[in-house]
TORPAFI-713489 format. One record per residue: x, y negated, z negated of N, C-alpha, C in turn; residue number from 1; residue in one letter. Coordinates in steps of 0.2 Angstrom, whole numbers, plus 5000, padded with zeros to 4 digits. Example, Ala and Ser with C-alpha at 12.3 -4.5 7.8 and 13.67 -1.06 7.14 Angstrom:
// TORPAFI-713489
+------+------+------+------+------+------+------+------+------+-----+--------+
!  n.u !  n.v !  n.w ! ca.u ! ca.v ! ca.w !  c.u !  c.v !  c.w ! num ! residu !
+------+------+------+------+------+------+------+------+------+-----+--------+
! 5066 ! 5028 ! 4961 ! 5062 ! 5022 ! 4961 ! 5066 ! 5016 ! 4961 !   1 !      A !
! 5064 ! 5011 ! 4965 ! 5068 ! 5005 ! 4964 ! 5064 ! 5000 ! 4961 !   2 !      S !
+------+------+------+------+------+------+------+------+------+-----+--------+
END
This chain:
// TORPAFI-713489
+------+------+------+------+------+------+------+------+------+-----+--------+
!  n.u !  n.v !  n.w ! ca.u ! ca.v ! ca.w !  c.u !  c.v !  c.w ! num ! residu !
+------+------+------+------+------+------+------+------+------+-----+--------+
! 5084 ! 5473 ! 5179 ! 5085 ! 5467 ! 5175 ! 5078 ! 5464 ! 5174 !   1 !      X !
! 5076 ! 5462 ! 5168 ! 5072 ! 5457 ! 5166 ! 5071 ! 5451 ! 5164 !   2 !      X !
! 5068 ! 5445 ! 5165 ! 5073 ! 5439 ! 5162 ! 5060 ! 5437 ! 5161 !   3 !      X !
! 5063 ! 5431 ! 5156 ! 5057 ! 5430 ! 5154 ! 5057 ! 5422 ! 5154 !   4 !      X !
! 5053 ! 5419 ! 5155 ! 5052 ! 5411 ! 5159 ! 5051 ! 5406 ! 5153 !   5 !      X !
! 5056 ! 5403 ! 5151 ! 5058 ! 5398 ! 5146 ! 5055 ! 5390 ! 5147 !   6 !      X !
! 5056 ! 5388 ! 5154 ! 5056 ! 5381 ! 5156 ! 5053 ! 5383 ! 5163 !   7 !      X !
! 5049 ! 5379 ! 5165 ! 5046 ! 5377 ! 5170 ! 5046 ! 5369 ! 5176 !   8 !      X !
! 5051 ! 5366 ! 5174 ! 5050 ! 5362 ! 5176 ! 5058 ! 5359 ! 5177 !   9 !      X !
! 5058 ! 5353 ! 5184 ! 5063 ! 5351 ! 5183 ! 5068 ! 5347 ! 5180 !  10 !      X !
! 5063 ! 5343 ! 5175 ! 5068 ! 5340 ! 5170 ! 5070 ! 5344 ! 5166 !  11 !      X !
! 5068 ! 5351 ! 5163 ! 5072 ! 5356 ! 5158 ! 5077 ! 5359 ! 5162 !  12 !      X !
! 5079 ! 5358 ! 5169 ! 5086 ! 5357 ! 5169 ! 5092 ! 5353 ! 5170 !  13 !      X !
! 5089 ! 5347 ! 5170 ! 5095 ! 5339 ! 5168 ! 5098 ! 5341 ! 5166 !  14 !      X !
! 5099 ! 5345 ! 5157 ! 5103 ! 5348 ! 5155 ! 5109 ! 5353 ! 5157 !  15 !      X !
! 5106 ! 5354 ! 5160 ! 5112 ! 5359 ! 5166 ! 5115 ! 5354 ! 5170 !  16 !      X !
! 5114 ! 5348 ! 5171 ! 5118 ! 5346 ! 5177 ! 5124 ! 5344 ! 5176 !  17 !      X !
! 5129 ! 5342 ! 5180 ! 5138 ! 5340 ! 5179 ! 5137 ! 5334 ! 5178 !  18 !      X !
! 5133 ! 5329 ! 5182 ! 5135 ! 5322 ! 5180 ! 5125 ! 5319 ! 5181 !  19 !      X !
! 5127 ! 5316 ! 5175 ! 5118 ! 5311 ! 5175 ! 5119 ! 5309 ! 5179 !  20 !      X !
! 5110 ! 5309 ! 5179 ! 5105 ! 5309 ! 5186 ! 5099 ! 5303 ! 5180 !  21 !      X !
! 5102 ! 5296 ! 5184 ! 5098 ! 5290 ! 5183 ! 5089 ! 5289 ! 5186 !  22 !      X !
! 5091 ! 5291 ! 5192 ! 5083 ! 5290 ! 5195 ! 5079 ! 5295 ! 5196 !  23 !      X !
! 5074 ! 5296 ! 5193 ! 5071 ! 5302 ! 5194 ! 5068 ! 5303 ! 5198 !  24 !      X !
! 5067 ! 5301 ! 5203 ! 5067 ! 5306 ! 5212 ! 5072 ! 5308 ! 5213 !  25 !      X !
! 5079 ! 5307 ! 5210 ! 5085 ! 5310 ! 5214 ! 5084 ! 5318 ! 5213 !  26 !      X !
! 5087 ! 5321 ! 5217 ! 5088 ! 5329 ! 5218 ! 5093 ! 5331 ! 5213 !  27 !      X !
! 5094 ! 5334 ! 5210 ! 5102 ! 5335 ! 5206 ! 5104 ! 5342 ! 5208 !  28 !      X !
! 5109 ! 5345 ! 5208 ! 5111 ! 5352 ! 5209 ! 5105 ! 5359 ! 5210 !  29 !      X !
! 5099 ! 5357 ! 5206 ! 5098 ! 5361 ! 5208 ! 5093 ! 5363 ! 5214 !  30 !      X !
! 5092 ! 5354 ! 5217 ! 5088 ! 5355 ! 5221 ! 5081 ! 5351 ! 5220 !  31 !      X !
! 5080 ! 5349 ! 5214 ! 5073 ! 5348 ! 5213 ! 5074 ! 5342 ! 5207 !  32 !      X !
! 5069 ! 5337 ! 5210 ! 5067 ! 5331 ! 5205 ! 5066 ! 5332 ! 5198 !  33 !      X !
! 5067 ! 5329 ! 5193 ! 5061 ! 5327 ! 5187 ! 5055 ! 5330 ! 5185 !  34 !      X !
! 5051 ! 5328 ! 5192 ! 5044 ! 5329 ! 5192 ! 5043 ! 5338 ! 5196 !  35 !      X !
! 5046 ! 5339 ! 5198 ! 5047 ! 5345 ! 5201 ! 5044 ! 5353 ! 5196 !  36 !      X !
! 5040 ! 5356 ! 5198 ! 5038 ! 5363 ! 5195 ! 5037 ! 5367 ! 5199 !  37 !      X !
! 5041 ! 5372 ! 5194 ! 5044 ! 5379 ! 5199 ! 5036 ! 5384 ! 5197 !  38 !      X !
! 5033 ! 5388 ! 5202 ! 5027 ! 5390 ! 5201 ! 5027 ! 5398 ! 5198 !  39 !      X !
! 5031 ! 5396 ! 5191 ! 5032 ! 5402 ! 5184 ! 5028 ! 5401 ! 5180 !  40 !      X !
! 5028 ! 5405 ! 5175 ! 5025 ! 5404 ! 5168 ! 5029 ! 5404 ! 5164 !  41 !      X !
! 5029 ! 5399 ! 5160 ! 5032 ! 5400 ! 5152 ! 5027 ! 5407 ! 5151 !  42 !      X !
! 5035 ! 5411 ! 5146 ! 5031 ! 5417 ! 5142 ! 5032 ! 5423 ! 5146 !  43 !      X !
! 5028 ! 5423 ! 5153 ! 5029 ! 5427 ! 5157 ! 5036 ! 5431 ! 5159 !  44 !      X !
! 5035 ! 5439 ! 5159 ! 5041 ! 5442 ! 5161 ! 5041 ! 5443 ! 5167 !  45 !      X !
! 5047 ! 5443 ! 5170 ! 5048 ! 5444 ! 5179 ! 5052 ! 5449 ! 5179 !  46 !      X !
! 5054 ! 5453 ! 5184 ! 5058 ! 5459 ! 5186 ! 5060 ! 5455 ! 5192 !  47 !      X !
! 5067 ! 5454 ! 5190 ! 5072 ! 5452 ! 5194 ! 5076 ! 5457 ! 5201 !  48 !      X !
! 5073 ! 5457 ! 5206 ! 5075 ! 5459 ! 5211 ! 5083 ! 5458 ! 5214 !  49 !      X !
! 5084 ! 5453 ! 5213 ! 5092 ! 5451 ! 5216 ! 5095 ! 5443 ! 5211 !  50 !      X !
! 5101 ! 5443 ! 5210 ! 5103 ! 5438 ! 5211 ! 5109 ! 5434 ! 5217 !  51 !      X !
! 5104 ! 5426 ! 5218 ! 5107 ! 5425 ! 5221 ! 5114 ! 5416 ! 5221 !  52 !      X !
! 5117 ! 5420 ! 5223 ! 5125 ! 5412 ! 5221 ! 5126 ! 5409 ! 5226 !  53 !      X !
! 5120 ! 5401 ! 5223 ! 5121 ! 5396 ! 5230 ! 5128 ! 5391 ! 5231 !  54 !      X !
! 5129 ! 5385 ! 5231 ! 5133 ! 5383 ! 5230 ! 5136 ! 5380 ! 5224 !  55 !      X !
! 5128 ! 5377 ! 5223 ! 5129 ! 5374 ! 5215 ! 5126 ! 5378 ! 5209 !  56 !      X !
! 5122 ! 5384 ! 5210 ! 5118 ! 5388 ! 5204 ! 5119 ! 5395 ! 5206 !  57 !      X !
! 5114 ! 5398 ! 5201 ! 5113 ! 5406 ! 5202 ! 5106 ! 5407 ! 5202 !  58 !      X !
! 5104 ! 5411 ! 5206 ! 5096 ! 5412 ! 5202 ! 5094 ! 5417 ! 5204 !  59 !      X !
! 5088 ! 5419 ! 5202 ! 5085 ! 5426 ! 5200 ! 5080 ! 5425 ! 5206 !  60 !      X !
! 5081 ! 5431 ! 5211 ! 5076 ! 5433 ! 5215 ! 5068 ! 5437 ! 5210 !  61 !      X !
! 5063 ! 5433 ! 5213 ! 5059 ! 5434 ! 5208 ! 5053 ! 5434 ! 5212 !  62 !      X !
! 5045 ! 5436 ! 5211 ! 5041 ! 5435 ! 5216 ! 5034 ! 5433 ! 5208 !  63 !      X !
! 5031 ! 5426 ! 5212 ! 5023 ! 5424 ! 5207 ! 5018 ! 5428 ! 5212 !  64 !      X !
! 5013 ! 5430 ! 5210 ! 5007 ! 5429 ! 5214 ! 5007 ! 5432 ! 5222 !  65 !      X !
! 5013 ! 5436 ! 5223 ! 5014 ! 5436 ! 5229 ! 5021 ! 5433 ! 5234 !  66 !      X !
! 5022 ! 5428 ! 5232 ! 5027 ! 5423 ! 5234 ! 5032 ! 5425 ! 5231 !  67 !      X !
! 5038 ! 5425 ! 5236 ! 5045 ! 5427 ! 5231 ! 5049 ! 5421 ! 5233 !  68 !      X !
! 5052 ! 5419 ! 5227 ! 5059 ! 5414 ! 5229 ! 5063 ! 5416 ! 5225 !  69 !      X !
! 5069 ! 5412 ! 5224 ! 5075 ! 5411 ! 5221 ! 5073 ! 5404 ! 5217 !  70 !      X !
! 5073 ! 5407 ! 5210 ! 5074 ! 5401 ! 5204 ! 5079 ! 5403 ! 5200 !  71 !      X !
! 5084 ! 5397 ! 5198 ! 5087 ! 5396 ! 5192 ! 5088 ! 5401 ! 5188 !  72 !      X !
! 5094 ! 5402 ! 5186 ! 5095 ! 5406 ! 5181 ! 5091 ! 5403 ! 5174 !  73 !      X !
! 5093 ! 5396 ! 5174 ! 5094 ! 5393 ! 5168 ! 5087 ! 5390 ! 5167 !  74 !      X !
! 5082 ! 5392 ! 5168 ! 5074 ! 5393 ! 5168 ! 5070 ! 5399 ! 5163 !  75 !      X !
! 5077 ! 5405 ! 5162 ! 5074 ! 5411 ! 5160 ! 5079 ! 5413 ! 5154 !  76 !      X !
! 5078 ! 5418 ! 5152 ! 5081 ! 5420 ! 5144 ! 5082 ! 5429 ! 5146 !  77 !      X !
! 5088 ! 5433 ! 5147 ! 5087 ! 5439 ! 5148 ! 5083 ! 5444 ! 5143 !  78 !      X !
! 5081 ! 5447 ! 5145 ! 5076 ! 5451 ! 5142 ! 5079 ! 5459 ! 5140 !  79 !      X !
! 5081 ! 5460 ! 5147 ! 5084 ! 5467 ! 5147 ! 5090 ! 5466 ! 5155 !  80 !      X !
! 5094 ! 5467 ! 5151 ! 5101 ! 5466 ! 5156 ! 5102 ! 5470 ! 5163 !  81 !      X !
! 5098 ! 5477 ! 5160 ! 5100 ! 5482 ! 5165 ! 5100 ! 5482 ! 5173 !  82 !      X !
! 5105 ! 5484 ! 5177 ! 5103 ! 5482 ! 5184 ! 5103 ! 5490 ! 5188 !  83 !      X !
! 5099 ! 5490 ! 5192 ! 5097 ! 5496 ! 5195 ! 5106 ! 5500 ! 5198 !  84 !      X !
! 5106 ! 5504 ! 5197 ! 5115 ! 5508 ! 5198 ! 5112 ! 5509 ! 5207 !  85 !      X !
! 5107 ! 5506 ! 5210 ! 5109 ! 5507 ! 5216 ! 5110 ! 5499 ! 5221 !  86 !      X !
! 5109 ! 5495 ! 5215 ! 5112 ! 5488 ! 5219 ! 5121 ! 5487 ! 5224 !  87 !      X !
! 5118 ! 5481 ! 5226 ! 5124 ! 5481 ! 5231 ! 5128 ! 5474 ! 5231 !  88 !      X !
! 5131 ! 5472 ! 5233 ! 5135 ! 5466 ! 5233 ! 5139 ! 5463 ! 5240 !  89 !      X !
! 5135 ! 5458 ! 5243 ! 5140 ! 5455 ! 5249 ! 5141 ! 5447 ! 5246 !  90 !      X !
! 5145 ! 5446 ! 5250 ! 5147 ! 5438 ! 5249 ! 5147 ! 5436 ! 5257 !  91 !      X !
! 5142 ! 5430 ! 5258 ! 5139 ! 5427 ! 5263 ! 5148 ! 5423 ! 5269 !  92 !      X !
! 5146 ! 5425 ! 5274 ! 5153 ! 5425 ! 5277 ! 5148 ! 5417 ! 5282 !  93 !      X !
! 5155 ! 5414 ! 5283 ! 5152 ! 5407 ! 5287 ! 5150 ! 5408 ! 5293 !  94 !      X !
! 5149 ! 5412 ! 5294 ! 5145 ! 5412 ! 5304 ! 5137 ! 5414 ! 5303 !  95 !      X !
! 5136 ! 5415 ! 5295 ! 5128 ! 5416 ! 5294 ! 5126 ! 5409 ! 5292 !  96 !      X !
! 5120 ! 5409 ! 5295 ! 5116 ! 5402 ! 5294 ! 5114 ! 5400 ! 5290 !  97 !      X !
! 5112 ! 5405 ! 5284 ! 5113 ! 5401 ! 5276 ! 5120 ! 5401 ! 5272 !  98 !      X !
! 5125 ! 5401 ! 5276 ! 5132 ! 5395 ! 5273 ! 5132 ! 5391 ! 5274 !  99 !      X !
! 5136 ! 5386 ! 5272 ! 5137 ! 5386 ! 5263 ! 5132 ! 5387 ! 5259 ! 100 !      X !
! 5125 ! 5386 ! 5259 ! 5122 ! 5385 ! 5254 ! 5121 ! 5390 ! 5251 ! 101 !      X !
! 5118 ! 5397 ! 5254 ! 5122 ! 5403 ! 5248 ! 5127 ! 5404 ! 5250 ! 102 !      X !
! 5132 ! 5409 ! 5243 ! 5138 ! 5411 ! 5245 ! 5139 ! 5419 ! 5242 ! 103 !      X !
! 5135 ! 5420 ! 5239 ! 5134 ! 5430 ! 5237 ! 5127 ! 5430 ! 5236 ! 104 !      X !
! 5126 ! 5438 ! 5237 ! 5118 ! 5440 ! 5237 ! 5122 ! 5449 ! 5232 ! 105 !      X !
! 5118 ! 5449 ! 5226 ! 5117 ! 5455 ! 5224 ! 5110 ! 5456 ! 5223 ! 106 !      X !
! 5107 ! 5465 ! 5224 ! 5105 ! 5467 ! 5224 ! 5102 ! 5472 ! 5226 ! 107 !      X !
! 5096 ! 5473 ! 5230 ! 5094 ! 5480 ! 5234 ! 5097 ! 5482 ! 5240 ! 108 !      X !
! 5098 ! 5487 ! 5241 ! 5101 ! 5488 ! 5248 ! 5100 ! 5485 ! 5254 ! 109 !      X !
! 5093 ! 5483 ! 5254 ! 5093 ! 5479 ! 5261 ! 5093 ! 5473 ! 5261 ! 110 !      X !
! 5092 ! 5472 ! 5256 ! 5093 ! 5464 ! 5254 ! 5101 ! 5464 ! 5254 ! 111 !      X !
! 5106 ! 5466 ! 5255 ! 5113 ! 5462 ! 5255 ! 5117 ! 5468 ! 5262 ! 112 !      X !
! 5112 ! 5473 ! 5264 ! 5115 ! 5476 ! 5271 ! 5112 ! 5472 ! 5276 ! 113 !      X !
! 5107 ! 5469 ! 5280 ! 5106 ! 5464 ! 5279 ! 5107 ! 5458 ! 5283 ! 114 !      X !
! 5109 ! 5454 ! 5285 ! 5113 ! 5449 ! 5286 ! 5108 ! 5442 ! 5286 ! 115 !      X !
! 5101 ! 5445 ! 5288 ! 5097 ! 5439 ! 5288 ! 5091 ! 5439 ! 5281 ! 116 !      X !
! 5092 ! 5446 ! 5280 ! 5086 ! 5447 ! 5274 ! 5084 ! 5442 ! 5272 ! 117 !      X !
! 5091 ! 5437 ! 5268 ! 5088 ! 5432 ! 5263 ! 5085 ! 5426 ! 5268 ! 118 !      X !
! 5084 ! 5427 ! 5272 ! 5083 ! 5421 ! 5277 ! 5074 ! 5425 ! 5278 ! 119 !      X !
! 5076 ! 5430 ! 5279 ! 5068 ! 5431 ! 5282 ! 5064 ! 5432 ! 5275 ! 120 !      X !
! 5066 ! 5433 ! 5271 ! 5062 ! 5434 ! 5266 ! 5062 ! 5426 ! 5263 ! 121 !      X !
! 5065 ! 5423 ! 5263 ! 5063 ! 5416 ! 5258 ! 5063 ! 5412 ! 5265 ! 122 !      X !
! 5067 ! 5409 ! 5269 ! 5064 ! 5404 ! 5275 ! 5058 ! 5406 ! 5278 ! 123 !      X !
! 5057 ! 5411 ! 5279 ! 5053 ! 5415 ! 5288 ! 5051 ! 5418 ! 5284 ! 124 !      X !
! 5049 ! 5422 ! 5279 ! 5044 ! 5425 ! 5276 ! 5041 ! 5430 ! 5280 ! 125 !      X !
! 5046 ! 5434 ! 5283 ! 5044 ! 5439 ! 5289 ! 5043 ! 5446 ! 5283 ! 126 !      X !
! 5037 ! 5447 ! 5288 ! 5032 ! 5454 ! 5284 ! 5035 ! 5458 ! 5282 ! 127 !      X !
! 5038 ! 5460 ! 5287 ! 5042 ! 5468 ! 5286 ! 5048 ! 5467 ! 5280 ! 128 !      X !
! 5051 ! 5463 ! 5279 ! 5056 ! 5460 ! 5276 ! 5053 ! 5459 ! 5267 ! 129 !      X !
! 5048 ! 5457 ! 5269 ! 5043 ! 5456 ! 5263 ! 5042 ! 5465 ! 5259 ! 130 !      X !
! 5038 ! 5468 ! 5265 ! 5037 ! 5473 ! 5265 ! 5041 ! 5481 ! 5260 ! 131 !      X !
! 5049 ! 5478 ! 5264 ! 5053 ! 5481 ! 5261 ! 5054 ! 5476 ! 5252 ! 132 !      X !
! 5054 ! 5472 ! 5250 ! 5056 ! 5468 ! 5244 ! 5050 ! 5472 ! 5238 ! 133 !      X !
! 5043 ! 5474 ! 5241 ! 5038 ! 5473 ! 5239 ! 5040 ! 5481 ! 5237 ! 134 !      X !
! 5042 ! 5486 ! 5241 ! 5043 ! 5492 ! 5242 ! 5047 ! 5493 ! 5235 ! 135 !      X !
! 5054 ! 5490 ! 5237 ! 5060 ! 5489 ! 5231 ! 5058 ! 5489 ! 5224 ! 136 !      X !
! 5052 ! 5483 ! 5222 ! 5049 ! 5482 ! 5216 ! 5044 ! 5487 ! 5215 ! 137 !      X !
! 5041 ! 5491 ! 5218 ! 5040 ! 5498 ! 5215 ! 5042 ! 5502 ! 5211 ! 138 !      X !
! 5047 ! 5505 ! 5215 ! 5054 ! 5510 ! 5216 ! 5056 ! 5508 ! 5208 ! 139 !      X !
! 5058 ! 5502 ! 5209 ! 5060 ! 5501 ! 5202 ! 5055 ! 5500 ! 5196 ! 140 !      X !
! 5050 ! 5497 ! 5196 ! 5045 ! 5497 ! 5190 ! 5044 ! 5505 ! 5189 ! 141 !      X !
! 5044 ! 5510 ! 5191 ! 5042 ! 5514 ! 5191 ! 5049 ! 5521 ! 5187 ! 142 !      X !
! 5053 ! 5517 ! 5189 ! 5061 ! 5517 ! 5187 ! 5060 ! 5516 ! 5179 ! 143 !      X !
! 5059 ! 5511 ! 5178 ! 5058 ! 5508 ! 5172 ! 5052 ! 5513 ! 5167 ! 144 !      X !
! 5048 ! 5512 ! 5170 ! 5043 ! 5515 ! 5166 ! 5045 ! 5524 ! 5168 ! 145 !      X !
! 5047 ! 5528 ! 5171 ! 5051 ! 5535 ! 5167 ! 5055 ! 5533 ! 5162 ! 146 !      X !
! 5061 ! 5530 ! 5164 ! 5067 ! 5529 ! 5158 ! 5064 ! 5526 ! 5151 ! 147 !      X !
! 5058 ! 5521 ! 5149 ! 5057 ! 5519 ! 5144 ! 5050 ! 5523 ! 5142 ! 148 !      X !
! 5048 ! 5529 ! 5146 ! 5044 ! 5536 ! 5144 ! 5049 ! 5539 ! 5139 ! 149 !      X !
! 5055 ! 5540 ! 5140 ! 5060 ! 5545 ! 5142 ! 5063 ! 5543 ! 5132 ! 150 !      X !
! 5063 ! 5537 ! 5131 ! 5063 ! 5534 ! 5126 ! 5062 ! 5531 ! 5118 ! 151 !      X !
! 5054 ! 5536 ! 5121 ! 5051 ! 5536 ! 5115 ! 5048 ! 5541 ! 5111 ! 152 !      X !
+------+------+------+------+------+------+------+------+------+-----+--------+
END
């Protein structure tokens, strides 16, 4: 999957929220103030590694510069829907440390086999975990680029 970066900031998505947000230091669902900027480009396309469904949102596992996080769906515009046929699907059970606040993880195998992936990859930021993410975005741009050889 592809999605390409619309909004960069956290006022462009008040419009997503359930109920106005008066003060702008307040946090609204998705986590982040007004002033808040998520470190994307407008314009720029990303190759969407996993999606992840926290309590309040969904968003696209994505890496800038090196740095991978989870940002907002509602940030991006899809680009190309396709998802890789070897993705996976768990839903976060309550005796893992990140419930409630995610509640499913699609995407690469190791990222949803698993249990601490997403913790080691976005809280701890642990190497080998990186290591594999970085591996997976290979694998698949490379995926990409035979199938749209293949194409033309």
């Amino acid at each position: 999957m592809k999605v390409r970066c619309i909004n960069n900031t956290g006022i462009s998505l008040r419009s997503f929220e359930y109920e106005p947000i008066t003060n702008k230091d307040v946090f609204g669902r998705f986590g982040v103030s007004e002033m808040g900027e998520y470190g994307i480009e407008i314009g720029k396309e990303y190759l969407v590694m996993g999606l992840i469904t926290f309590q309040t949102y969904q968003a696209y596992l994505i890496d800038e510069n090196g740095f991978i996080f989870a940002c907002p769906c509602q940030l991006f515009e899809i680009v190309d829907s396709n998802v890789n046929s070897n993705w996976h699907f768990r839903l976060i059970e309550e005796d893992e440390d990140v419930f409630p606040f995610v509640q499913s993880v699609f995407g690469y195998p190791e990222l949803c086999s698993d249990k601490k992936a997403y913790e080691n990859l976005i809280v701890e930021m642990e190497e080998d975990t990186q290591r594999t993410y970085f591996r997976r975005k290979l694998e698949l741009e490379k995926e990409l680029a035979a199938s749209s050889s293949k194409n033309i």
